[in-house]
N, C-alpha and C positions, 0 to 999 in steps of 0.2 A: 504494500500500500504506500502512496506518495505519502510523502509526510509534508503537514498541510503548510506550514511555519515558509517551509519553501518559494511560496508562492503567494503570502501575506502581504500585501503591498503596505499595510498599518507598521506591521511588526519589521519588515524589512526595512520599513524608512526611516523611522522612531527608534531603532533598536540596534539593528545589524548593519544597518551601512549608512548611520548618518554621518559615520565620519570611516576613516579606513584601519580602526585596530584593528577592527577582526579580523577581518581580510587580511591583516599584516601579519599578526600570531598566524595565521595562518597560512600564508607564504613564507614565515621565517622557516619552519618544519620541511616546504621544500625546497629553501635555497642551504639548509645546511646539512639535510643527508642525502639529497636525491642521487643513485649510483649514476646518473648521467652528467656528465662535465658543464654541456649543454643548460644554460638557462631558457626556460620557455620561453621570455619573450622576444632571446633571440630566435629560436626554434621556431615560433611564429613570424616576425618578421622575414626568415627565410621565405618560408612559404608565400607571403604577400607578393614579395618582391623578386620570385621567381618570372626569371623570362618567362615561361609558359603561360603565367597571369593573362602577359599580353595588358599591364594594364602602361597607360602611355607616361609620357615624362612630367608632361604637365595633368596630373592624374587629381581629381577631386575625390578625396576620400574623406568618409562618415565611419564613426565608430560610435558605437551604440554600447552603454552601461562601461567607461573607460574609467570607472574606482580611481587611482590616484593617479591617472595618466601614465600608468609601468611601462607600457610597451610602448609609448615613443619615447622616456625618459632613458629610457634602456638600449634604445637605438639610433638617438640624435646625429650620431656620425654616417648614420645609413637611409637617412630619409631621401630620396632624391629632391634637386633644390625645386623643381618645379610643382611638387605637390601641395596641395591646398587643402589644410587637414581641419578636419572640425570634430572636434572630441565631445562626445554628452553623456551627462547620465541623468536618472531620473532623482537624485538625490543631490541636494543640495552643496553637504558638506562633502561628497564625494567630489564632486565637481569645483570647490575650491581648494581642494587638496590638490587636483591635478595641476590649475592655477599655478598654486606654490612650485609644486616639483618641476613646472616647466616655464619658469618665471624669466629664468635667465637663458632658456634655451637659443637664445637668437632667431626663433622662429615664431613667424605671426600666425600661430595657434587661434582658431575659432572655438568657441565653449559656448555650449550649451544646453541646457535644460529639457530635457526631452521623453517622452513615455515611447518605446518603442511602437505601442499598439497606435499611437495618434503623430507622425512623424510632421512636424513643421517643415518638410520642404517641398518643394515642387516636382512634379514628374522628372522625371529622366535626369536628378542632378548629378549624380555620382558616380564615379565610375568602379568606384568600391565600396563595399559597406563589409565591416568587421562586427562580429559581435563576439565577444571574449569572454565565455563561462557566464552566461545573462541569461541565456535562451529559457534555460529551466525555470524561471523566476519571473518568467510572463505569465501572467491568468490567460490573455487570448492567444495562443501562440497562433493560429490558424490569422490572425488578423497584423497581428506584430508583421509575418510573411509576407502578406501581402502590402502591406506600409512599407517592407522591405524592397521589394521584386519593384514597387510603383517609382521608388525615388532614385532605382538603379537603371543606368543607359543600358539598352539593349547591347547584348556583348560584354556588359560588363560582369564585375563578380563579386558573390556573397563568399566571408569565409567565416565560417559557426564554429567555436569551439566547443569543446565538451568532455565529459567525462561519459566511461562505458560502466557495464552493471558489478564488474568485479573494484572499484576504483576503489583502495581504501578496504578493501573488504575486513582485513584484520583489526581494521581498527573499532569497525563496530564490532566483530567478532569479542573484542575482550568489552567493551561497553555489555553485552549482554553478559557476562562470564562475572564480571565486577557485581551486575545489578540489575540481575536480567528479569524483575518484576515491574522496575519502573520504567515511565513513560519520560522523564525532564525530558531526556536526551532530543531527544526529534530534532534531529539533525536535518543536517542538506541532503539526506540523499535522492540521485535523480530518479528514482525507480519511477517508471509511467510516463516522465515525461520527456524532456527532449537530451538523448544520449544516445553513445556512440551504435547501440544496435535499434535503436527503430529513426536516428535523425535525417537517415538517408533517407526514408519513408516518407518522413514530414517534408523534407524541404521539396520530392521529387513534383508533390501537387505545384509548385511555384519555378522551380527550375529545374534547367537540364543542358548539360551532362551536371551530377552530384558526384564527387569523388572525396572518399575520406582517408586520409594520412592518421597514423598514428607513431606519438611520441616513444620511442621504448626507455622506459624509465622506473625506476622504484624506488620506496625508502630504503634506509637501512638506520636505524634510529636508536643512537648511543648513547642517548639522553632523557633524562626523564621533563625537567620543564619543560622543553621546547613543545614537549606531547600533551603535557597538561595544559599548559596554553593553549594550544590547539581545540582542546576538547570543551574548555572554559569559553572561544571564539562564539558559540554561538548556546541556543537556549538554555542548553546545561549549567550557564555563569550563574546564576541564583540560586542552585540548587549546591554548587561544588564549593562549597565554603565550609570555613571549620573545621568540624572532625571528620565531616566525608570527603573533603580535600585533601584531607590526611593520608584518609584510607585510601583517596585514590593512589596519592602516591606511592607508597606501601608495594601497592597491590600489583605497579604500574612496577617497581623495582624487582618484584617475585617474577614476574611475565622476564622480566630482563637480564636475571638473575643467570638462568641456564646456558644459554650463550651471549652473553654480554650484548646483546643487539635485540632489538624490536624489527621484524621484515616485516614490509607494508608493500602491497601489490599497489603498485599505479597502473590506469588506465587512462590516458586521456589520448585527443585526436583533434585534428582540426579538418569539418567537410571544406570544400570547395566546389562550389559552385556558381554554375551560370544562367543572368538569363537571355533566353533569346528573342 
């Protein structure tokens, strides 16, 4: 069953991404065990900027839900000069954190404010539209699609990110093993909605060809904070204080105890697609 928190637009804007800890505790986990050398938002930016794109020099590109603006802060030496970027997200403090981290970038960045289901621009403006681990946290995604496909130039290209159904799977493996009567947890997972085994499906009613690339990558996780923050990132923070803070960590060192490491399966992928 989807877990509903996912896709709360109250809770998600109020709670979970009005500003970008969570998202941070939670990227810290994969920028400091992940076994790939590879950071994602290089990994992503390859794919953008694959000659195969075909997308052109003076290229207008739209990124929908851009959290603290990572993936152009992370790739500033690689933007080509002629592209004309405009980063949104539906969250306020997200979108002036991006602001900050790209203040000094030397490039005149457009921000904006935007619900992917209701997109403020005009037909045909883009010649690419990103969406970067967003897609599952639309209510209409059948609608967001089409908001997407309408403000993309024919020939041009959507790239979804996402995660697949194994992504993480140890992780809630020990969440139930820890406390497997309660409910705080209700996490992000994509179950039901848009990931890497039925995304091909959804995007193919809106474009075509759809091709999905997948990262290979996983934890290896030598530490115990960095996991607790991770797990504290999202609704479980209220509940994990005090003495079941404690226990978690306890309980988090036993799991770690046998071979000195926590293994965490990653899943994630980036589709590519077009429309025609």
């Amino acid at each position: 069953m989807a877990r509903s928190k996912n896709i709360d637009q109250t809770y998600l804007l109020t709670q979970q991404y009005n500003d970008g800890a969570n998202l941070s505790a939670r990227a810290r986990l994969h920028i400091l065990f992940s076994t790939n050398p590879q950071r994602w938002p290089h990994w992503v930016f390859d794919r953008v900027t694959d000659p195969l794109t075909a997308l052109p020099p003076d290229a207008r590109v739209l990124e929908l839900g851009c959290g603290p603006g990572w993936l152009w802060a992370e790739n500033l030496d690689r933007i080509p000069g002629g592209w004309r970027v405009t980063l949104s997200d539906f969250s306020d403090g997200m979108l002036n954190e991006a602001r900050q981290n790209l203040r000094e970038s030397g490039r005149a960045f457009d921000f904006r404010l935007v619900d992917a289901q209701l997109i403020p621009f005009e037909d045909a403006a883009f010649d690419a539209v990103i969406a970067n681990h967003m897609l599952y946290h639309v209510p209409d995604r059948p609608r967001a699609l089409s908001e997407i496909r309408r403000v993309i130039k024919p020939g041009g290209r959507f790239f979804a990110a996402t995660n697949g159904k194994n992504h993480l799977r140890e992780m809630y493996e020990i969440e139930q093993r820890f406390d497997p009567d309660s409910d705080y947890w209700d996490g992000f997972s994509v179950a039901d909605g848009f990931m890497l085994e039925n995304g091909a499906d959804q995007l193919a009613a809106w474009f075509d060809p759809v091709t999905l690339i997948r990262f290979d990558n996983n934890l290896i996780v030598t530490e115990i904070d960095p996991l607790v923050d991770y797990y504290r990132s999202g609704p479980a923070q209220k509940f994990l204080v005090g003495d079941k803070l404690n226990t978690l960590r306890a309980f988090l060192r036993e799991e770690m105890a046998a071979t000195g490491a926590i293994r965490i399966t990653k899943d994630s992928g980036l589709f590519i697609a077009q429309r025609q």
